[in-house]
Rosetta silent file (secondary structure, phi, psi, omega in degrees, C-alpha in Angstrom):
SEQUENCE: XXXXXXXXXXXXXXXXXXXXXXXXXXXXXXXXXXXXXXXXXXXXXXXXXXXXXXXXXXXXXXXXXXXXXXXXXXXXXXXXXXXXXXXXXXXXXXXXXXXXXXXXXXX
SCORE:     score description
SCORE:     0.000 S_00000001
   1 L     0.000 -179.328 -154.443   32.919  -29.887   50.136 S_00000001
   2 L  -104.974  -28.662 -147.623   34.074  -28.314   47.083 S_00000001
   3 L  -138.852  129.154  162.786   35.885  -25.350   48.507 S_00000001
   4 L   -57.280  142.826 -152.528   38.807  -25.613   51.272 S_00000001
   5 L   -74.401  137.460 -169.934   38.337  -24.068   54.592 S_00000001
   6 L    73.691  -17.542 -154.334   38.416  -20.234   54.757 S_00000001
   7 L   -83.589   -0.982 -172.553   38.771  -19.887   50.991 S_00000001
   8 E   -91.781  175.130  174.179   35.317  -18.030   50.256 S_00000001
   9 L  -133.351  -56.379 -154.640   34.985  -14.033   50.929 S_00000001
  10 L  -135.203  160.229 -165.370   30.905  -14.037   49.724 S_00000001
  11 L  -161.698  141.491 -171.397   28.399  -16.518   49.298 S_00000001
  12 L  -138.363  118.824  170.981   25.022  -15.515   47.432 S_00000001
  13 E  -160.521  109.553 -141.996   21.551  -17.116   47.506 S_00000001
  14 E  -110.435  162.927 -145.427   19.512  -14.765   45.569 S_00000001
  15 L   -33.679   86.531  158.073   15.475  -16.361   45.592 S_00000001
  16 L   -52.409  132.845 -167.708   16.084  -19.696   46.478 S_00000001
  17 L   -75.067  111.449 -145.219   13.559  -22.249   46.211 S_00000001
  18 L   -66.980  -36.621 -177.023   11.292  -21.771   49.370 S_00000001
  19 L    63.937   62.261 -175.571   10.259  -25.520   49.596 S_00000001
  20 L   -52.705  -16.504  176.896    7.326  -24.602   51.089 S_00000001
  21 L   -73.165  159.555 -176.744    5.613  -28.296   52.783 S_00000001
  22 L   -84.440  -47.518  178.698    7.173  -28.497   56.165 S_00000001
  23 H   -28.337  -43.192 -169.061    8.641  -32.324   55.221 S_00000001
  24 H   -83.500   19.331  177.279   10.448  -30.093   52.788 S_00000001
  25 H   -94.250  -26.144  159.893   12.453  -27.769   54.900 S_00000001
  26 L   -83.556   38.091 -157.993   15.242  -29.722   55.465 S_00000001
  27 L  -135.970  -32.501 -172.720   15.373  -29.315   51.865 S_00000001
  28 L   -72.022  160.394 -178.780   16.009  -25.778   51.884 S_00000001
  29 L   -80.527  -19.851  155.083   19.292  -23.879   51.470 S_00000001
  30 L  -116.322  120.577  166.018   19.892  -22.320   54.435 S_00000001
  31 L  -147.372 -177.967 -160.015   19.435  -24.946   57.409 S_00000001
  32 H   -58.546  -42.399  171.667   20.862  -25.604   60.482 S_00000001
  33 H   -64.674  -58.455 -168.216   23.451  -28.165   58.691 S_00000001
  34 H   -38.226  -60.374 -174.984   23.717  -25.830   55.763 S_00000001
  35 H   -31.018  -85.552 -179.671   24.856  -23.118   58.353 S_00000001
  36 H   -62.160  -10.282  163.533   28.015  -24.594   59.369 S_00000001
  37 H   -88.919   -3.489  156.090   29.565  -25.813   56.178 S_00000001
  38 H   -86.508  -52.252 -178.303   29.072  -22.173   54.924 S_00000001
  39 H   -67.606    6.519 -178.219   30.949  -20.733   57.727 S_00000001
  40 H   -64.824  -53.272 -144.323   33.649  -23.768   57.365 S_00000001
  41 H   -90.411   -3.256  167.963   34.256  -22.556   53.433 S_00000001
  42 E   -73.860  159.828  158.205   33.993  -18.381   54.345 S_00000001
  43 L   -78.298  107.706  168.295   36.819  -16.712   55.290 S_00000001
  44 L     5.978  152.406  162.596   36.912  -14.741   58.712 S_00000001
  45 L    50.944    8.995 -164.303   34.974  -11.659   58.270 S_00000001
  46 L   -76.266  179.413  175.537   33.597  -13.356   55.251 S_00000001
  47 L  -132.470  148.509  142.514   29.813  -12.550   54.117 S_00000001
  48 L  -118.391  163.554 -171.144   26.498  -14.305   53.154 S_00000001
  49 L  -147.243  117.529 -179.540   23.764  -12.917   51.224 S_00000001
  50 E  -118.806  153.999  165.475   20.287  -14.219   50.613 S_00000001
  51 E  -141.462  152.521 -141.032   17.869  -12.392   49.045 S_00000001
  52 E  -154.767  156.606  176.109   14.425  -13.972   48.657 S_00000001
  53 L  -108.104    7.076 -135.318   10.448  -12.890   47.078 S_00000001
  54 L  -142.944  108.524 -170.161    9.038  -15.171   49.820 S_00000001
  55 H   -70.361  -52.748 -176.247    8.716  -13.583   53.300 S_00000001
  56 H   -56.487  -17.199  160.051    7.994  -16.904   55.258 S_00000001
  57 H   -76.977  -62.565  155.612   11.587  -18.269   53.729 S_00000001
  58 H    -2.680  -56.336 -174.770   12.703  -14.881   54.735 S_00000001
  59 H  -102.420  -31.356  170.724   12.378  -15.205   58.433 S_00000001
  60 H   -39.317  -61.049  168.609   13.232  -18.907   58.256 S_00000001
  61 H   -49.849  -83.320  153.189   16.826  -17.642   56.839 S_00000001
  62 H     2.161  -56.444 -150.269   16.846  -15.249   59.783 S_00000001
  63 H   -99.067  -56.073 -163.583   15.800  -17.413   62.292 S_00000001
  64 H   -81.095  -71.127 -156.570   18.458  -20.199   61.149 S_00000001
  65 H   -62.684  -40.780  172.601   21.452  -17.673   60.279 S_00000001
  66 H   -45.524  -54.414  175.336   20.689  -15.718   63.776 S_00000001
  67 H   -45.585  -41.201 -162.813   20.464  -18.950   65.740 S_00000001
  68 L   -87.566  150.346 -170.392   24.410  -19.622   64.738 S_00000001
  69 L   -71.407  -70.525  168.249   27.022  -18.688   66.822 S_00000001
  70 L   -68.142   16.969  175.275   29.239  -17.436   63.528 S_00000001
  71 L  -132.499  143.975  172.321   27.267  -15.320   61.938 S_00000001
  72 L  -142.208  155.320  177.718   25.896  -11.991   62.855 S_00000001
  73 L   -98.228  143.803 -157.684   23.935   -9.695   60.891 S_00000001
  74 L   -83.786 -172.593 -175.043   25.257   -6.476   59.554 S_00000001
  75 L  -109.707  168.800 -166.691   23.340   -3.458   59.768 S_00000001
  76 H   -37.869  -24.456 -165.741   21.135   -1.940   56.981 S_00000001
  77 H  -111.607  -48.264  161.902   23.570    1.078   55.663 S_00000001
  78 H   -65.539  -22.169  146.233   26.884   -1.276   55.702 S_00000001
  79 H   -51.040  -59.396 -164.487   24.749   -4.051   53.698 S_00000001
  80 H   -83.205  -20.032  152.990   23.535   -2.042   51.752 S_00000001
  81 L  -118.238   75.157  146.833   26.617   -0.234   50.560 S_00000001
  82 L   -71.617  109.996  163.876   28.209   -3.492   49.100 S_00000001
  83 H   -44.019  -27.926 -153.521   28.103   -3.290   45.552 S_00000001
  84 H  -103.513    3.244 -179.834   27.271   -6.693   45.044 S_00000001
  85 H   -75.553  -41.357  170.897   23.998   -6.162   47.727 S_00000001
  86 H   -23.013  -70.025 -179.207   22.967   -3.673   44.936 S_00000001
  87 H   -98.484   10.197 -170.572   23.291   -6.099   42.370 S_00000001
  88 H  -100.835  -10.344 -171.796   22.133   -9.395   43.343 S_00000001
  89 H   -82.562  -47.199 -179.803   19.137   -7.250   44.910 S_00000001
  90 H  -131.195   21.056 -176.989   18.257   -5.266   42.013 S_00000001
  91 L  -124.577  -15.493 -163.829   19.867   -6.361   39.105 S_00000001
  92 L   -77.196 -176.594 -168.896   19.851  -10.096   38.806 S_00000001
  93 L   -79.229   -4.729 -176.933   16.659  -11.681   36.304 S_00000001
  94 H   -98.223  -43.673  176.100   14.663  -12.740   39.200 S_00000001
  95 H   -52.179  -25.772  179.150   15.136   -9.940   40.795 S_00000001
  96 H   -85.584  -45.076 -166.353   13.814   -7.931   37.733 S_00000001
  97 H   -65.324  -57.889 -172.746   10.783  -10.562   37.168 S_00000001
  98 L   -46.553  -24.021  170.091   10.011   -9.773   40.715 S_00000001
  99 L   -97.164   -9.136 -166.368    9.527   -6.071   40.286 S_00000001
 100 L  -101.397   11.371  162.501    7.929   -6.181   37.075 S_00000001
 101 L  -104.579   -8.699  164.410    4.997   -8.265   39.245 S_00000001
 102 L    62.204   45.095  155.949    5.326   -5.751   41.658 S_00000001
 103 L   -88.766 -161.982 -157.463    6.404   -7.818   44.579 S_00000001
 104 L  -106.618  108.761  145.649    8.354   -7.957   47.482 S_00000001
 105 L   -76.979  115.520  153.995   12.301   -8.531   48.127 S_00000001
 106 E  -120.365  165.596 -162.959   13.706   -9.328   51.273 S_00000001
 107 L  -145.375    0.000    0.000   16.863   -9.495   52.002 S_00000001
């Protein structure tokens, strides 16, 4: 890896490419593998953040980050007041293109 053990406080993976064929899922950015080499490079207490326009990635990311022993998910009113949930949610360019089509964010 890139990054020393501990040394991250946030990790971000705002609409990530869903890789939608099933061959193509170990392809995706959160996996099972993925998983543990984030919590190697976070820092205790550290956070990830995905935010996605594609529900069926959505629950994958869920599904995978739930599944891990070293991650837990916070709850909706301490997520959401993070500044940076704010802006990676509603500020970044995908995140704009997605509302001006008058879709869906999860997060």
């Amino acid at each position: 890896t890139f990054f020393v053990k501990g040394s991250l406080e946030k990790l971000f993976f705002c609409f990530a490419d869903p890789h939608f064929k099933t061959k193509n899922h170990r392809r995706r950015i959160i996996n099972r593998n993925s998983i543990s080499e984030f919590a190697y490079v976070l820092k205790e207490g550290g956070f990830l953040y995905v935010v996605t326009d594609v529900k069926e990635l959505h629950d994958w990311q869920v599904e995978h980050l739930d599944a891990h022993p070293l991650f837990e998910r916070l709850e909706e009113a301490t997520e959401k007041a993070d500044p940076c949930w704010d802006l990676m949610f509603n500020s970044s360019e995908e995140a704009n293109k997605v509302e001006r089509n008058e879709g869906s964010k999860f997060g």
